[in-house]
N, C-alpha and C positions, 0 to 999 in steps of 0.2 A: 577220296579227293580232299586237297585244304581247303580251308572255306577262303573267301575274298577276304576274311577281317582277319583270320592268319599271315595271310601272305603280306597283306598291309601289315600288320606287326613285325614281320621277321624285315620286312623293308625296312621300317623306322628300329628298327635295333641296328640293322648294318650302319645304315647313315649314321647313327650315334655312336656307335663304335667308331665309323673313320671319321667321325669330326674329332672322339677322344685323342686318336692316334694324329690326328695334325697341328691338335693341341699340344701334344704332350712333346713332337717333334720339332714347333717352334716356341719351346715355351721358355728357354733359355738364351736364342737368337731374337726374335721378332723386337725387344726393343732397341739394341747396338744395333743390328740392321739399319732399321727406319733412322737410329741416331746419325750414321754413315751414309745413308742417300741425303740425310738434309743437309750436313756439310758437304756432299760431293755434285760438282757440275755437272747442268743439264746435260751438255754434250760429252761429257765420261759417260754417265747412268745411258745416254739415248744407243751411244757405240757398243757397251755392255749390253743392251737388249738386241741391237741387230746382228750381232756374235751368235747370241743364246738362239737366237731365228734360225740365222745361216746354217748353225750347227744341227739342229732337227729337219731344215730342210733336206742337208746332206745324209741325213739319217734314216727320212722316210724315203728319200733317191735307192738308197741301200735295199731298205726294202723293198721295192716295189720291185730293184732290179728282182730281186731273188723269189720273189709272191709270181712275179709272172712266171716264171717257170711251172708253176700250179695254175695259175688263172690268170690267163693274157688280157681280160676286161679289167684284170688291177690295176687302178691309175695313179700315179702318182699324187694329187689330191690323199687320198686315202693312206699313202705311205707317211707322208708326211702330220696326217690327223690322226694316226696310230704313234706315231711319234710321240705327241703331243699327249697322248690320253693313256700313253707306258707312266710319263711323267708327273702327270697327277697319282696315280695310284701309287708309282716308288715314294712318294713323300707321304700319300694317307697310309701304305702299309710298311713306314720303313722300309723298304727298298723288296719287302718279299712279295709283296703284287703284283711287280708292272710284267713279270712274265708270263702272270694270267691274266691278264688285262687283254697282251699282248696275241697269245692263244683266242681269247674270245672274237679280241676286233677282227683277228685274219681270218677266224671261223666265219664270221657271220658277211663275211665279203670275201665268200667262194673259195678260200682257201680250208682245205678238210682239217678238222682239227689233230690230227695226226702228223699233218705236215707241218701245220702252223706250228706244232711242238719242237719240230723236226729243225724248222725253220728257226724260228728263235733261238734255238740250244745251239744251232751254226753260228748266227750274226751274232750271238755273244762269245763264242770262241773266236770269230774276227777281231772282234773291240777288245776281247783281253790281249791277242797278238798286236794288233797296229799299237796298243799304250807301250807295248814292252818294245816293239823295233825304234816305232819314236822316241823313247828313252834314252836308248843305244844309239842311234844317228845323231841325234841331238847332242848328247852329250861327247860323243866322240869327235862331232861337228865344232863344238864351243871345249874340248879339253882344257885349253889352255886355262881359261878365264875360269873353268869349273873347281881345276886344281887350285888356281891362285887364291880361289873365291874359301872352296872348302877343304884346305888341305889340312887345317887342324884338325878337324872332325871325321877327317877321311875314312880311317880306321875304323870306326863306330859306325859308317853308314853305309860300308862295303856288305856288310854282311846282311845287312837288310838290305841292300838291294837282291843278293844271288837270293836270299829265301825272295824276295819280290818275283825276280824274274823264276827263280824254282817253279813258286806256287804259279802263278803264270803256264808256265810249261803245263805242271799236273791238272790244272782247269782246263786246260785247250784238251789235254789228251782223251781228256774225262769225259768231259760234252764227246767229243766226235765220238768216242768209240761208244758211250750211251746213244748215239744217233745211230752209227750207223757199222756197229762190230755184231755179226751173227752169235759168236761164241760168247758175247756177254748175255745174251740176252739167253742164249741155251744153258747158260749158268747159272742165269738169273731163273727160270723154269722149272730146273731139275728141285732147287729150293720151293718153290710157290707147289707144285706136286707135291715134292715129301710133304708139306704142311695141308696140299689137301686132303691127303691121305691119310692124315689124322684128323683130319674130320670130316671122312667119310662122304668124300666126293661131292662136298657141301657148295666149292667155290668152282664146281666145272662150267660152271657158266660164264663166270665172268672171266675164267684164266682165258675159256675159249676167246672171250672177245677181246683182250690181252694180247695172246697171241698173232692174232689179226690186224690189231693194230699200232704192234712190234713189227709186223712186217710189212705193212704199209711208210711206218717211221724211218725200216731200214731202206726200203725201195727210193723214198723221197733224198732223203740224206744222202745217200750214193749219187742220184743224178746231179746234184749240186758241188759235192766235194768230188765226181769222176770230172767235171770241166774244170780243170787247171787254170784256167787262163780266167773263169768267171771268180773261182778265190782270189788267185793274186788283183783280179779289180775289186774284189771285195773289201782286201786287205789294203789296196792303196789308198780309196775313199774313206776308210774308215781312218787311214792317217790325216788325209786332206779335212775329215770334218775336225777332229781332237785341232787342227791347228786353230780353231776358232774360239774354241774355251780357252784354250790355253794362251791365245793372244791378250786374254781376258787384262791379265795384271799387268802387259806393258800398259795401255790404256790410263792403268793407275798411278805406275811411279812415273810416266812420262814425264821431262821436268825436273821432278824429283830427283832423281839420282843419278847417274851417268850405266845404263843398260840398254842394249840391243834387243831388237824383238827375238831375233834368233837365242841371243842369250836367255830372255826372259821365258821365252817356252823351253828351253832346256829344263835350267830350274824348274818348273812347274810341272814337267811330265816326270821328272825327279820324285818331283812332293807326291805326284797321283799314286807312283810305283811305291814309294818307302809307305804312303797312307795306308795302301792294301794289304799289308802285312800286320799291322794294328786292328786287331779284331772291334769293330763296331758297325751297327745297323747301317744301313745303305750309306757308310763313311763318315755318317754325321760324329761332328769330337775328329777326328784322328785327321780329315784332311784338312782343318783348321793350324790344328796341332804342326804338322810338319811342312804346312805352308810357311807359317809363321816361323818356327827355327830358323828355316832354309833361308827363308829372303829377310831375316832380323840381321843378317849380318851384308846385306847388300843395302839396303833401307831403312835400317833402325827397325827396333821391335813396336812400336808406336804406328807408323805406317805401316808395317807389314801384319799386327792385327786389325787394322780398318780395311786391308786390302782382302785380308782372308775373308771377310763381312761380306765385302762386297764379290768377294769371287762364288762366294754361295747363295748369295743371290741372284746371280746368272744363271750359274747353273742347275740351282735347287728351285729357288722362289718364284723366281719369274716365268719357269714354263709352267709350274705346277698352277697358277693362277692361267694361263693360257690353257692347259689341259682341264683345269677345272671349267671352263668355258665350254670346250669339244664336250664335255661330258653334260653338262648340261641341253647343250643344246641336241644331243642326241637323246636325253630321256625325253625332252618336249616333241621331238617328233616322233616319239614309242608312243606318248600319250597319244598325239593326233591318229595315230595309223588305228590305236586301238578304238578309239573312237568313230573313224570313220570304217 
């Protein structure tokens, strides 16, 4: 057994770790930031926070639809505070936590962690499809003004979009059939045997429980991806939410420059799809980067780097300080339960 003054140790090492890792993730942002809230109006910064709201609302809606399928006492409350407590963890571990964040919260509110696995690896092949069709509707929507906008550059950002929408494609195909293809995972077995069979039937325990809960993952994943009709609402709300970040930067140049909100979300689900092709930790660097290209020639490069500031503060800063809250207030009532 660990003693109580280990477990308290290995606690105050993880805290010090994710406070490192949210240092080290605003440690280049946090003063342009705060420099761009203090030049930008109350009612811009107050619209950019009920954006970042609406958008997690819509996200924990997603959830819950798809958690009830596992557990009908899942209420919305909870999808929407799983939301919130994915977004703290994506910014303290670089973007690789909030899926085990997200596994634990569904776990521990009745959702079996197998599903919850199950569940997540779907509602993020939702989110990578609704960015790529909104891409394409949008932009086919706004052609005209896209071409006049970016026709210099056209050549040069064609090709990162198909690897965009490519890689798009090969994540959606990847997740489902790791959810829910029999034959991968009898692929994946035939490999985890031959290796236990060098050592001597060391690992038959835990393949057995593996096994079990590979087929638990495949059984959950198929009742979700067999109703048609619950994807395509999967995939329509997950466009309905992105409209709310993505509204994010009319908000900013409004005034500014002569751009339509429709136009303004084209551009910007543009910059989400060419960012994801630039390899960096949960986007931070790259969707700066080609926010600012893309809208420097609709707004001057001046504005369109105070807008990247402030667009990642919506979407970055502002929940993570909310979901640091959820989290909080859940360790205080671990301490009370454990006490009483």
């Amino acid at each position: 057994m660990i003693s109580k003054r280990k477990k308290q140790l290995v606690k105050w090492i993880f805290v010090c770790a994710l406070i490192g890792a949210i240092v080290y993730t605003f440690r280049d942002q946090a003063g342009p930031i705060l420099s761009e809230l203090r030049k930008t109006t109350p009612e811009v910064i107050a619209g950019i926070c009920v954006l970042t709201i609406l958008y997690h609302m819509t996200e924990g809606l997603i959830t819950t639809v798809l958690a009830k399928k596992y557990n009908p006492h899942f209420t919305y409350w909870m999808g929407v505070t799983n939301a919130f407590f994915c977004s703290f963890y994506r910014v303290a571990t670089l973007g690789g936590g909030a899926g085990v964040a997200a596994i634990v919260y569904l776990g521990e509110h009745g959702v079996g962690y197998s599903k919850s696995f199950g569940l997540y690896m779907l509602q993020y092949a939702f989110h990578k499809i609704s960015i790529a069709i909104f891409s394409l509707v949008l932009s086919v929507a706004c052609w005209h003004y896209m071409y006049a906008v970016f026709a210099a550059g056209f050549a040069s950002y064609q090709w990162l979009l198909v690897a965009g929408y490519a890689l798009t494609l090969v994540i959606t195909l990847l997740l489902v059939a790791f959810c829910c293809s029999e034959r991968l995972h009898r692929m994946m077995f035939c490999f985890l045997d031959w290796m236990n069979q060098k050592q001597h039937g060391r690992m038959d325990a835990s393949l057995g429980m593996l096994r079990e809960q590979c087929f638990m993952l495949e059984e959950a994943s198929r009742e979700i991806m067999g109703d048609r009709l619950l994807v395509a609402g999967m995939i329509a709300l997950s466009m309905v939410r992105n409209c709310f970040w993505y509204a994010i930067p009319y908000l900013i140049f409004r005034g500014t420059c002569e751009i339509s909100l429709p136009q303004t979300m084209a551009v910007t689900s543009l910059s989400v799809m060419l960012a994801a092709v630039l390899p960096a930790p949960a986007g931070i660097g790259s969707t700066e980067f080609v926010f600012t290209a893309l809208f420097s020639g609709i707004a001057g490069t001046a504005l369109s780097g105070s807008a990247s500031l402030l667009y990642r503060f919506g979407t970055f800063v502002f929940p993570f300080f909310i979901g640091m809250a959820v989290v909080l207030v859940r360790r205080v009532r671990a301490r009370r339960q454990t006490c009483f």
